[in-house]
PDB file of N, CA, C and O in Angstrom:
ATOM      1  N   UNK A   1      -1.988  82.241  55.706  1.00  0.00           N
ATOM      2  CA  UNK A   1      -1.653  83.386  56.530  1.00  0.00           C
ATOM      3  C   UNK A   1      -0.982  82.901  57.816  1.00  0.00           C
ATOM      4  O   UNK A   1      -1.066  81.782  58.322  1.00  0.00           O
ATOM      5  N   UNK A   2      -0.430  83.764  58.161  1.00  0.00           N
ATOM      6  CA  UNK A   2       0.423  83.291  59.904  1.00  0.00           C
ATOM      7  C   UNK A   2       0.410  84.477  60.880  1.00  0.00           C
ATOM      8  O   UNK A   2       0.884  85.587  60.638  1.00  0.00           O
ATOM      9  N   UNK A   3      -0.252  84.060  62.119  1.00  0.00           N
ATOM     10  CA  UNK A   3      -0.071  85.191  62.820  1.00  0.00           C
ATOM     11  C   UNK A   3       1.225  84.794  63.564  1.00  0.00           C
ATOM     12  O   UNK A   3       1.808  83.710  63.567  1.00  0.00           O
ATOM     13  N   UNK A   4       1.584  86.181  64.319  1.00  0.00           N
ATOM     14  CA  UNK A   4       2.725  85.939  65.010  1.00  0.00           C
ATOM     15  C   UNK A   4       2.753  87.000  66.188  1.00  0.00           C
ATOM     16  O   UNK A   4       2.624  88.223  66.244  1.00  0.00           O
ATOM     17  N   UNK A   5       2.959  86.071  67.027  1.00  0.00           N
ATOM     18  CA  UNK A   5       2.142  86.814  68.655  1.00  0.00           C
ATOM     19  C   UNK A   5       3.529  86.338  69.725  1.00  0.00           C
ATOM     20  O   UNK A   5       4.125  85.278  69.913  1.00  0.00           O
ATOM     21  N   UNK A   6       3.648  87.720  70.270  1.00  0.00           N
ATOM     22  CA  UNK A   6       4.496  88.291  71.219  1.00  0.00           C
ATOM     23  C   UNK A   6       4.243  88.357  72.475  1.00  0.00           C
ATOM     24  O   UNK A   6       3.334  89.129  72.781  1.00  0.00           O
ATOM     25  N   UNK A   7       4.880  87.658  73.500  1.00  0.00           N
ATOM     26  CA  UNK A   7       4.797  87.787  74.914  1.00  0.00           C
ATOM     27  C   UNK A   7       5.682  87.837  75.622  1.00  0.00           C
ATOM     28  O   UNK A   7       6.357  86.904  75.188  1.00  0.00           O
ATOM     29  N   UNK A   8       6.333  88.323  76.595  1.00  0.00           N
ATOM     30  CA  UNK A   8       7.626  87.362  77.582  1.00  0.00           C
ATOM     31  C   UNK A   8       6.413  86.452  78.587  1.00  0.00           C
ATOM     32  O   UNK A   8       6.620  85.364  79.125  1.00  0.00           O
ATOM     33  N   UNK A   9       5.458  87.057  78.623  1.00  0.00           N
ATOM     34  CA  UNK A   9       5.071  86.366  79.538  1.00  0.00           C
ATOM     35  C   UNK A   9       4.282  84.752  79.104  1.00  0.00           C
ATOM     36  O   UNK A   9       4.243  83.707  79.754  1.00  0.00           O
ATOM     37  N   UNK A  10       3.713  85.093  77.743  1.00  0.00           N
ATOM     38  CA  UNK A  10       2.943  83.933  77.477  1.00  0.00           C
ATOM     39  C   UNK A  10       1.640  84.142  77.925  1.00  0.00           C
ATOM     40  O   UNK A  10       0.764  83.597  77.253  1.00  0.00           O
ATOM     41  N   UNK A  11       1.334  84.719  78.779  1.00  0.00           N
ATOM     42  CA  UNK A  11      -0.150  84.842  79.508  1.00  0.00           C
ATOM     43  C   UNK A  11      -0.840  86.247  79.025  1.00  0.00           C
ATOM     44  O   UNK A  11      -2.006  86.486  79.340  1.00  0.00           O
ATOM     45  N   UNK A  12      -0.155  87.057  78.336  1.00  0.00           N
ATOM     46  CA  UNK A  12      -0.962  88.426  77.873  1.00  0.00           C
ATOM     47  C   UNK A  12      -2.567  88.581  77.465  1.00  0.00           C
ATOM     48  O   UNK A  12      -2.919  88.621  76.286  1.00  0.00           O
ATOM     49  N   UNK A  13      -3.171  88.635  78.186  1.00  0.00           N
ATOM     50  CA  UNK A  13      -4.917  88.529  77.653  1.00  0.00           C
ATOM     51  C   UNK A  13      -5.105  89.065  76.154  1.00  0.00           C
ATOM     52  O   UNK A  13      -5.658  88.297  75.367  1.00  0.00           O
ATOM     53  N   UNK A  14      -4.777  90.055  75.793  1.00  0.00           N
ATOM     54  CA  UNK A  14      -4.640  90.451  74.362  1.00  0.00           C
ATOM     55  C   UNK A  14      -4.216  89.646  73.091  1.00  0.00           C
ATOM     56  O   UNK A  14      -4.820  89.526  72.026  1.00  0.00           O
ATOM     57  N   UNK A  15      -3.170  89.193  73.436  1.00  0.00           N
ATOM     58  CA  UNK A  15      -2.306  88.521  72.925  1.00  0.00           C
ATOM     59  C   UNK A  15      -2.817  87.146  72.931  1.00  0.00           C
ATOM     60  O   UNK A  15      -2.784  86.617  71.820  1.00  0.00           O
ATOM     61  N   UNK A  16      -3.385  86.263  74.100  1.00  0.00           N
ATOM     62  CA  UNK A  16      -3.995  85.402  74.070  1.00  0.00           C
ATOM     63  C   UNK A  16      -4.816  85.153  73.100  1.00  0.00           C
ATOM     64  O   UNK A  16      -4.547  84.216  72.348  1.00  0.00           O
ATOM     65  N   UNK A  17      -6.559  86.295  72.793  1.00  0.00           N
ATOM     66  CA  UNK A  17      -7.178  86.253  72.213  1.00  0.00           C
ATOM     67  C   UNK A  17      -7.065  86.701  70.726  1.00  0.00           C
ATOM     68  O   UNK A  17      -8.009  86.491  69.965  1.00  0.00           O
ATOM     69  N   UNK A  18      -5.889  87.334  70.283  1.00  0.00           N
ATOM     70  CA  UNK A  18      -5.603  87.128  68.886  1.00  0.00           C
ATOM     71  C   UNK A  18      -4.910  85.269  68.438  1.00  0.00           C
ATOM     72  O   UNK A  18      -5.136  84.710  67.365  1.00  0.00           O
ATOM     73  N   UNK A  19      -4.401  84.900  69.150  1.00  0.00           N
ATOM     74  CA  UNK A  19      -4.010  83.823  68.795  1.00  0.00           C
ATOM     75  C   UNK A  19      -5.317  82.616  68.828  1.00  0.00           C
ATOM     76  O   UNK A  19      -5.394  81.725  67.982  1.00  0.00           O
ATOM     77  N   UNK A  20      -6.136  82.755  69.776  1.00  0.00           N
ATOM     78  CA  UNK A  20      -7.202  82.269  70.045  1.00  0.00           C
ATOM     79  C   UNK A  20      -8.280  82.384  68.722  1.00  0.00           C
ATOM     80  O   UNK A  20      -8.926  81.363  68.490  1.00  0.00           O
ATOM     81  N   UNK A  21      -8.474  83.388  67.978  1.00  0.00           N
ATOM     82  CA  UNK A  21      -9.108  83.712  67.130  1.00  0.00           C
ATOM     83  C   UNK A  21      -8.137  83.723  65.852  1.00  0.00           C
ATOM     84  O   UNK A  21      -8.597  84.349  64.897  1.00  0.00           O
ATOM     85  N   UNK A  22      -7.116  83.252  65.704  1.00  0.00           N
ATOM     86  CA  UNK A  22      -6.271  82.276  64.509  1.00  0.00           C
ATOM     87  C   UNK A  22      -6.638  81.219  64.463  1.00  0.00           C
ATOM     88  O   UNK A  22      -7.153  80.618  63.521  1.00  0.00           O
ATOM     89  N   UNK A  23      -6.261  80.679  66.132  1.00  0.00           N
ATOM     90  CA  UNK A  23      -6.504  79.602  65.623  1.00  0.00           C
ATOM     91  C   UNK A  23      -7.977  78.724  65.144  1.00  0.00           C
ATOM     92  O   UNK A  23      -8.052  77.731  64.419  1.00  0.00           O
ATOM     93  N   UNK A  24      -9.295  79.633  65.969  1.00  0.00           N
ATOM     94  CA  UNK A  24     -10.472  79.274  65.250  1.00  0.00           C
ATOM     95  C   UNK A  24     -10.470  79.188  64.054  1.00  0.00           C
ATOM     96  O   UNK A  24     -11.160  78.252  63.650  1.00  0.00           O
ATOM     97  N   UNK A  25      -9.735  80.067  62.902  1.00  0.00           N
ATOM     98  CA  UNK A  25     -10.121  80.225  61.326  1.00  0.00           C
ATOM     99  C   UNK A  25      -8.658  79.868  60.798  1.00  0.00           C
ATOM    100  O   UNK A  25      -8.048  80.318  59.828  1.00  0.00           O
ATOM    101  N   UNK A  26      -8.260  78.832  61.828  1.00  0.00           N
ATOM    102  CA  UNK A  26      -6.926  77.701  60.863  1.00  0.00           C
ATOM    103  C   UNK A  26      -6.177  78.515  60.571  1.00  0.00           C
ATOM    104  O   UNK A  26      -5.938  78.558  59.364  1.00  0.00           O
ATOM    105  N   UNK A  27      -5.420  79.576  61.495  1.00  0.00           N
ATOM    106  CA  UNK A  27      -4.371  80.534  60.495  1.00  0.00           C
ATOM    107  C   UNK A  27      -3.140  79.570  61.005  1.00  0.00           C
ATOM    108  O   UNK A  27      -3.367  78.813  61.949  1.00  0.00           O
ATOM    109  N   UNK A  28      -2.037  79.585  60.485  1.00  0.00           N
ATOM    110  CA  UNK A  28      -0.442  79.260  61.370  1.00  0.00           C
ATOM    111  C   UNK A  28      -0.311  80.029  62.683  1.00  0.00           C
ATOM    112  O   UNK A  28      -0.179  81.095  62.082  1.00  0.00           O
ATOM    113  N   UNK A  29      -0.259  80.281  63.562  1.00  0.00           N
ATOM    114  CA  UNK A  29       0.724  80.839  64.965  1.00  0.00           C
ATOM    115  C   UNK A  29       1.907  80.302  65.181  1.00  0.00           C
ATOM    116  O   UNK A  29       2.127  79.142  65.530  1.00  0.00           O
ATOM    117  N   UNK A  30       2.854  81.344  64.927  1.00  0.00           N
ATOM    118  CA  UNK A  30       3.930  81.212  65.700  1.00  0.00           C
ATOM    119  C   UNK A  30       4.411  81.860  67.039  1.00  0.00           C
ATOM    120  O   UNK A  30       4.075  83.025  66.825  1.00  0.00           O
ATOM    121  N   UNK A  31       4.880  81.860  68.064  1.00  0.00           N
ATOM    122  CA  UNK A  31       4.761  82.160  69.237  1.00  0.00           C
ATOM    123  C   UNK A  31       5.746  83.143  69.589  1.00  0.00           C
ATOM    124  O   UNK A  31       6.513  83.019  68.634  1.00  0.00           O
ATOM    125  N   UNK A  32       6.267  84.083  70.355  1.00  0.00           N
ATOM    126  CA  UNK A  32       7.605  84.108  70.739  1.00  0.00           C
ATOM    127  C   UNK A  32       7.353  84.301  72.170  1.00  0.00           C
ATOM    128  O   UNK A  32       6.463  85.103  72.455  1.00  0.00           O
ATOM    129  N   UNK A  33       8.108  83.587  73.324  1.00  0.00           N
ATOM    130  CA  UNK A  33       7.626  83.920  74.479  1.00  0.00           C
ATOM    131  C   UNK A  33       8.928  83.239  75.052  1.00  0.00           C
ATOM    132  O   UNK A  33       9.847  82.529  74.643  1.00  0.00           O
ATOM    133  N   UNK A  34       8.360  84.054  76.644  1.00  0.00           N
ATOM    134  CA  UNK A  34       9.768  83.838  77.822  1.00  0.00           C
ATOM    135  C   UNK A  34      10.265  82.108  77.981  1.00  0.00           C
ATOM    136  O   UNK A  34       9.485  81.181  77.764  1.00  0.00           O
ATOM    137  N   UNK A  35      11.573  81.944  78.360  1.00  0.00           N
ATOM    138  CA  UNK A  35      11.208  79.901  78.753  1.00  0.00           C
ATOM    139  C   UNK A  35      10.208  79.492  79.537  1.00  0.00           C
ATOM    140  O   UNK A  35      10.787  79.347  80.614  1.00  0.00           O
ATOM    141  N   UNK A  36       9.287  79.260  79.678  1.00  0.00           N
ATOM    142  CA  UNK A  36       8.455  78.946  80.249  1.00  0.00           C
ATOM    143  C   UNK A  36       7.566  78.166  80.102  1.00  0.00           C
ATOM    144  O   UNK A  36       7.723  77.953  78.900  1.00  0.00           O
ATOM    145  N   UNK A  37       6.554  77.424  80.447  1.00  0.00           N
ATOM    146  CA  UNK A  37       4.916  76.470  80.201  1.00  0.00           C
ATOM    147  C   UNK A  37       4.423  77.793  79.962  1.00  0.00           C
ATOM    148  O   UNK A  37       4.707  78.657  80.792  1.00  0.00           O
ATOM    149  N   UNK A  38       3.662  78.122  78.865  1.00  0.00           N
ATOM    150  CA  UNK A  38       2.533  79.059  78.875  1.00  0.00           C
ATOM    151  C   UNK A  38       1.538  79.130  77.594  1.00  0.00           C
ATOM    152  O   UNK A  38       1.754  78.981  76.392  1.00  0.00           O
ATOM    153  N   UNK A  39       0.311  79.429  78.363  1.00  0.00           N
ATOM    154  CA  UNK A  39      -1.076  79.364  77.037  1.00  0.00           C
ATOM    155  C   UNK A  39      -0.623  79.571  75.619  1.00  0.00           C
ATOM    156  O   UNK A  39      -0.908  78.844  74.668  1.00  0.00           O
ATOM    157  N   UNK A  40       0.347  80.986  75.592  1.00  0.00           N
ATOM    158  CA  UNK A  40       0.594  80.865  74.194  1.00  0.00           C
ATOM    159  C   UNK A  40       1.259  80.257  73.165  1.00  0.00           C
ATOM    160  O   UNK A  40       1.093  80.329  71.948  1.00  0.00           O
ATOM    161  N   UNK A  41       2.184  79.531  73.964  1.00  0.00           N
ATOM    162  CA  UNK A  41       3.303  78.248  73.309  1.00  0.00           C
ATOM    163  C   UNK A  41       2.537  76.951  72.678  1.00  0.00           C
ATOM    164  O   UNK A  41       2.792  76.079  71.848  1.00  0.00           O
ATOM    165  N   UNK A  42       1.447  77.317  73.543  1.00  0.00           N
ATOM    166  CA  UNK A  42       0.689  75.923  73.267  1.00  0.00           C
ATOM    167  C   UNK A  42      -0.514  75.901  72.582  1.00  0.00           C
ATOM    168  O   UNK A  42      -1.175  74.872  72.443  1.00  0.00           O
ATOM    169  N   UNK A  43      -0.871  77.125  72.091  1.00  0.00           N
ATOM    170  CA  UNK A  43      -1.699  77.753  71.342  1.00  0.00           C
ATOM    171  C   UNK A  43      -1.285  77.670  69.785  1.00  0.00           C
ATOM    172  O   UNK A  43      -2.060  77.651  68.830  1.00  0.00           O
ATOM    173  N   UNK A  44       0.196  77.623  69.759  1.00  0.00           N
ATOM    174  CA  UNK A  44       0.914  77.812  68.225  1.00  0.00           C
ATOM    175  C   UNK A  44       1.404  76.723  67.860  1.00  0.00           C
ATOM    176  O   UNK A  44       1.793  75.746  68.499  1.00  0.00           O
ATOM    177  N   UNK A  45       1.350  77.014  66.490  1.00  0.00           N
ATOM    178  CA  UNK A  45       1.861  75.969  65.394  1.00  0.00           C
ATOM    179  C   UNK A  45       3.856  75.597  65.965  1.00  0.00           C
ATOM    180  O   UNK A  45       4.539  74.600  66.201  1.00  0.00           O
ATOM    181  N   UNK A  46       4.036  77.007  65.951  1.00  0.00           N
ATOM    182  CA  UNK A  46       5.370  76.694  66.083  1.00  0.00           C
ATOM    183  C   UNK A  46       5.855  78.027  66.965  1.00  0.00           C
ATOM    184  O   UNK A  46       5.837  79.178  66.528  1.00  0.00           O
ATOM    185  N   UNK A  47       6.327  77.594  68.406  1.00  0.00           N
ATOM    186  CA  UNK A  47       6.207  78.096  69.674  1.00  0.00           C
ATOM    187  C   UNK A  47       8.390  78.634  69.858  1.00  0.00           C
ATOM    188  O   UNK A  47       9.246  77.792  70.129  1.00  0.00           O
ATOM    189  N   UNK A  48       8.667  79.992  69.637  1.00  0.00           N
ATOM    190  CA  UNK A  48       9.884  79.938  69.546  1.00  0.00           C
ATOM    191  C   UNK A  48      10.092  80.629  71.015  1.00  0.00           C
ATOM    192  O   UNK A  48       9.056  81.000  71.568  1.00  0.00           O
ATOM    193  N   UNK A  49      11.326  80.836  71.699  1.00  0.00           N
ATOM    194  CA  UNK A  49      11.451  81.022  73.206  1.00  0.00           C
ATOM    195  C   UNK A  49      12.792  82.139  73.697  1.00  0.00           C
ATOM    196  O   UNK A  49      13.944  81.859  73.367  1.00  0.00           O
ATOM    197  N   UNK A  50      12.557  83.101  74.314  1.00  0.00           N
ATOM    198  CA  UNK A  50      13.722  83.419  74.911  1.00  0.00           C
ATOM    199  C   UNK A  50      14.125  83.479  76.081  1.00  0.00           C
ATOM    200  O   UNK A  50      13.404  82.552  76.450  1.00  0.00           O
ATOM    201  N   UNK A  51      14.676  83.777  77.036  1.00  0.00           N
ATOM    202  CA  UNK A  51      15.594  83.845  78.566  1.00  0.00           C
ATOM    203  C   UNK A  51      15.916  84.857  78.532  1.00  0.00           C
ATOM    204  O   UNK A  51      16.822  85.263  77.803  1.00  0.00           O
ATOM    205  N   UNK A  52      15.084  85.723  79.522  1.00  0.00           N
ATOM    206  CA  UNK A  52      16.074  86.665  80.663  1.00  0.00           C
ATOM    207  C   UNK A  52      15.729  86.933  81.978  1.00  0.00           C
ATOM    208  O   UNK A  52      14.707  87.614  82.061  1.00  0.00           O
ATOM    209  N   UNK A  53      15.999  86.771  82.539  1.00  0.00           N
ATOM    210  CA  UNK A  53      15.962  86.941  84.345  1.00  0.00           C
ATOM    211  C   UNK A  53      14.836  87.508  84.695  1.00  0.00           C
ATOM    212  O   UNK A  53      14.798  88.737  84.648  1.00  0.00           O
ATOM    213  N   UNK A  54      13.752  86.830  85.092  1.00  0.00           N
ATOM    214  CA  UNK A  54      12.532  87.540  85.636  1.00  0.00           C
ATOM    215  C   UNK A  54      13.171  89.010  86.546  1.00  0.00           C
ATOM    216  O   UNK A  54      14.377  89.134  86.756  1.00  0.00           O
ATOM    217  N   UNK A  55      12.202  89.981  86.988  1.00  0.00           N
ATOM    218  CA  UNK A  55      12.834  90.804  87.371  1.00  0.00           C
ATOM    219  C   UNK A  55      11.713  92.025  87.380  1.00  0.00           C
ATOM    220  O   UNK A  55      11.060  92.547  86.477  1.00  0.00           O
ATOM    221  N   UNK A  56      11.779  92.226  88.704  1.00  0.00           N
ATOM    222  CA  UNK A  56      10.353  92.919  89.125  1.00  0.00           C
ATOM    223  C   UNK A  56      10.628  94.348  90.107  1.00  0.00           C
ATOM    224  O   UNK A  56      11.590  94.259  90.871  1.00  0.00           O
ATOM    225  N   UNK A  57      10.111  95.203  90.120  1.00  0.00           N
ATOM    226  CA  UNK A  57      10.433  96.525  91.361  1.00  0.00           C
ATOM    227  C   UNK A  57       9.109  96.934  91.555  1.00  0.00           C
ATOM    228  O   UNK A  57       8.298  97.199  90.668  1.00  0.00           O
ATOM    229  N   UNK A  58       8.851  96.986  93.348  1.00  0.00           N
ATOM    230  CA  UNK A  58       7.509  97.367  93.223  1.00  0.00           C
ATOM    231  C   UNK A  58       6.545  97.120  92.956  1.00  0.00           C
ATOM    232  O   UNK A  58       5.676  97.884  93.376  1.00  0.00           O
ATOM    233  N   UNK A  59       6.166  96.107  92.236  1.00  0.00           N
ATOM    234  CA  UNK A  59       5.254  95.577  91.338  1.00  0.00           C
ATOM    235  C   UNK A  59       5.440  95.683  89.895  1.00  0.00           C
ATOM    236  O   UNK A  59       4.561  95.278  89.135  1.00  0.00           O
ATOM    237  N   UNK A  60       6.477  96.179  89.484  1.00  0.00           N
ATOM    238  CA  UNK A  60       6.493  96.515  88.017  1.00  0.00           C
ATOM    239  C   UNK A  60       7.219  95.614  87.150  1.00  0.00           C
ATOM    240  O   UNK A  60       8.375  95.380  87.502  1.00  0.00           O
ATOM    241  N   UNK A  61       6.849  95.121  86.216  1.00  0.00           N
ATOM    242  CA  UNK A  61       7.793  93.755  85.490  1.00  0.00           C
ATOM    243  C   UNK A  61       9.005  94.717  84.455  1.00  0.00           C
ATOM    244  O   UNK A  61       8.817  95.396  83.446  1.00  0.00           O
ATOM    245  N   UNK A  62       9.954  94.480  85.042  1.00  0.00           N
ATOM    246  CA  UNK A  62      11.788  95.125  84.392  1.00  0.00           C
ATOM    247  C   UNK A  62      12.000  94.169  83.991  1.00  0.00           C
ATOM    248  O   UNK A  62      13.216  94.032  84.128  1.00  0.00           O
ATOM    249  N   UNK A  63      11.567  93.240  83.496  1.00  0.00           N
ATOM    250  CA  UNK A  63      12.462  91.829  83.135  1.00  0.00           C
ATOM    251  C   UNK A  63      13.198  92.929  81.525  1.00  0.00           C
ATOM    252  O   UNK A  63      12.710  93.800  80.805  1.00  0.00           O
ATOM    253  N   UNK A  64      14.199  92.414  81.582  1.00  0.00           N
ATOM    254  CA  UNK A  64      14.755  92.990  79.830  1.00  0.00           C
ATOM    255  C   UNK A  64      13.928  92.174  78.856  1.00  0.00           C
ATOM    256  O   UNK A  64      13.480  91.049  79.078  1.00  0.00           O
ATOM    257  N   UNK A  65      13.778  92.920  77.697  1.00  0.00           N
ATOM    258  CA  UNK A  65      13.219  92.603  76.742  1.00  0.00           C
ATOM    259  C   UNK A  65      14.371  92.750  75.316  1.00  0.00           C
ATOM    260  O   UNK A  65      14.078  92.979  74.142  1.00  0.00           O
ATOM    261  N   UNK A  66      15.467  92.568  75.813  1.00  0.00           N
ATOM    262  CA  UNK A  66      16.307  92.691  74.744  1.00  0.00           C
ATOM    263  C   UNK A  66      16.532  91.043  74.000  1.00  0.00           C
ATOM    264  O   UNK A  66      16.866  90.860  72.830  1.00  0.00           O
ATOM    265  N   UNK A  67      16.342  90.317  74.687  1.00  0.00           N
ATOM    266  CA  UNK A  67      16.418  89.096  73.996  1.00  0.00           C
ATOM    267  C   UNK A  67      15.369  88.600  73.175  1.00  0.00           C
ATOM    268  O   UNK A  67      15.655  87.653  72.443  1.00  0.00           O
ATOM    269  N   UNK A  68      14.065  89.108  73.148  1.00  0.00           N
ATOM    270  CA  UNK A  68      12.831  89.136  72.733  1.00  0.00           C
ATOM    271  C   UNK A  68      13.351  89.748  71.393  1.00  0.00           C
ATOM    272  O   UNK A  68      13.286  89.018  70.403  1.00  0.00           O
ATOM    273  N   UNK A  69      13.786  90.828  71.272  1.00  0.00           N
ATOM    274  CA  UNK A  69      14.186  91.726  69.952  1.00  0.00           C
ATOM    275  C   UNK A  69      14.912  91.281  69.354  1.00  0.00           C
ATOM    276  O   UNK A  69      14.838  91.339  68.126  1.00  0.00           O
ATOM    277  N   UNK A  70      15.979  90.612  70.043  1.00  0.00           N
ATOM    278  CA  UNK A  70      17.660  89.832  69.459  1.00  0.00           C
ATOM    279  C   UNK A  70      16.519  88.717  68.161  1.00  0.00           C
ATOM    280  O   UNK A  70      16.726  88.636  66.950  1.00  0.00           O
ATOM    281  N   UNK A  71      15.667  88.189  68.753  1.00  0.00           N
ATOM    282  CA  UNK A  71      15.246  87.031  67.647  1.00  0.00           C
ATOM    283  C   UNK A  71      13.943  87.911  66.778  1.00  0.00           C
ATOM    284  O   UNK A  71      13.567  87.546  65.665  1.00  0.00           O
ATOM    285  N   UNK A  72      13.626  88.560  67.171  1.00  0.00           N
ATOM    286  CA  UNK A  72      12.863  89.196  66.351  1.00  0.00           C
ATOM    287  C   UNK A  72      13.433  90.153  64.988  1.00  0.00           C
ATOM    288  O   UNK A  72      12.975  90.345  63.862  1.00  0.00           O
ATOM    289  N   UNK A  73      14.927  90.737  65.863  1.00  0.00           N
ATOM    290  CA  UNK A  73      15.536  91.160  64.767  1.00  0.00           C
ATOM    291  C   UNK A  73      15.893  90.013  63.474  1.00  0.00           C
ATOM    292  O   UNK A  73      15.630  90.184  62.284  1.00  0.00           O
ATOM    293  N   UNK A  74      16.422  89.069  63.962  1.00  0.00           N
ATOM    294  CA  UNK A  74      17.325  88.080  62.986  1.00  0.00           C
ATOM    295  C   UNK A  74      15.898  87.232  62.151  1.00  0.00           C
ATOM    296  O   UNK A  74      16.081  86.417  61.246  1.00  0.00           O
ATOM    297  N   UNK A  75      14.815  87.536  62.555  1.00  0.00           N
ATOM    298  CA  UNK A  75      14.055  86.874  61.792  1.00  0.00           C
ATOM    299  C   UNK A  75      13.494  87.772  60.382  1.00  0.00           C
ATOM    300  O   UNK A  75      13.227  87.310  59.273  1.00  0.00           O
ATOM    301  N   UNK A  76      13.436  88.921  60.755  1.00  0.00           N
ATOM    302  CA  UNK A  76      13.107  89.817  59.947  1.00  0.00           C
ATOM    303  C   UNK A  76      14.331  90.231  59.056  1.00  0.00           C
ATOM    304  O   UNK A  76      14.206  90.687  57.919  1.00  0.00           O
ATOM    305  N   UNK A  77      15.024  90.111  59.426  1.00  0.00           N
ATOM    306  CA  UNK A  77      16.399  90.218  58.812  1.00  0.00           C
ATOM    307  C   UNK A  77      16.752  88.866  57.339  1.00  0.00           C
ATOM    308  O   UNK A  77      17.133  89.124  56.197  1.00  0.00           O
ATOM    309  N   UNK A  78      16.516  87.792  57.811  1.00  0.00           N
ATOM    310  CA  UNK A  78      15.813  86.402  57.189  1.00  0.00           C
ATOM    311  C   UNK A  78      14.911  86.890  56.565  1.00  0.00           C
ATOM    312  O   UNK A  78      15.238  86.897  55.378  1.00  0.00           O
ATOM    313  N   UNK A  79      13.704  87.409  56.746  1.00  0.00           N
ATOM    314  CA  UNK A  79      12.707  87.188  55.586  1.00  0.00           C
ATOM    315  C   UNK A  79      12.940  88.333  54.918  1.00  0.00           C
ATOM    316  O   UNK A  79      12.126  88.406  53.998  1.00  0.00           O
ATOM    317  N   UNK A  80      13.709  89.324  54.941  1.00  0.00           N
ATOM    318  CA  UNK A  80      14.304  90.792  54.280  1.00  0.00           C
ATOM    319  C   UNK A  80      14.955  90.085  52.923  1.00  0.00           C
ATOM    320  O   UNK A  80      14.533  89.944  51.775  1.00  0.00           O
ATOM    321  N   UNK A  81      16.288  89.677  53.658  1.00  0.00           N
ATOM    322  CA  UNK A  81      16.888  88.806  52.982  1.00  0.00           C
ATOM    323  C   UNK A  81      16.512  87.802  51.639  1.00  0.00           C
ATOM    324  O   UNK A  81      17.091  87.640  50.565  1.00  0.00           O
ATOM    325  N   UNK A  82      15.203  87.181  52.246  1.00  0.00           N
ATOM    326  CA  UNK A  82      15.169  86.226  51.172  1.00  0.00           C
ATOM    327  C   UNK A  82      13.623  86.667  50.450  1.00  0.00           C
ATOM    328  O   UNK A  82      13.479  85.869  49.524  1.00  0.00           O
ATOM    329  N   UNK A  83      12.747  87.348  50.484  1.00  0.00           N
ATOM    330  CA  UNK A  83      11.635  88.011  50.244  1.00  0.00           C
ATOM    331  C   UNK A  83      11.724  89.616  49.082  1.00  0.00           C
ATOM    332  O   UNK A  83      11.391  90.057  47.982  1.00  0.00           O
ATOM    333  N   UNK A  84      12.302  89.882  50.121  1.00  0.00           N
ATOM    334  CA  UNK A  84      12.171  91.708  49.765  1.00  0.00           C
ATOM    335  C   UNK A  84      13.334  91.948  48.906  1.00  0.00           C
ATOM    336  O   UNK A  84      13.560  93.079  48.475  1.00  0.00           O
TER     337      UNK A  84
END
């Protein structure tokens, strides 16, 4: 089995503890998270990464999340492809 856990930030408490509880019962993790050092990159089997401009108002995190999707699309698109 493989989980596959989503962050820009890498630090998501949620997100943390599903990967955390893979990796207790030996599942695969693969990662997807912002460029950065973070818990969840280093939590996974195989840690993939995207870039976009931190970016904050107010306190509120605007960073875009379109590059997050760009690889999420093409992966699913890949296992469409060669699976389904």
């Amino acid at each position: 089995m493989v989980v596959f856990c989503i962050s820009q930030s890498g630090e998501t408490l949620q997100t943390l503890r599903v990967a955390q509880a893979a990796r207790r019962n030996r599942q695969k993790i693969i990662s997807l998270t912002g460029l950065q050092v973070n818990s969840l990159a280093s939590l996974a089997s195989i840690a993939l990464y995207s870039y976009s401009e931190p970016k904050t108002w107010r306190g509120y995190n605007l960073t875009d999340k379109t590059p997050l999707f760009i690889i999420m699309k093409a992966l699913f698109d890949r296992y469409f492809r060669n699976y389904v």
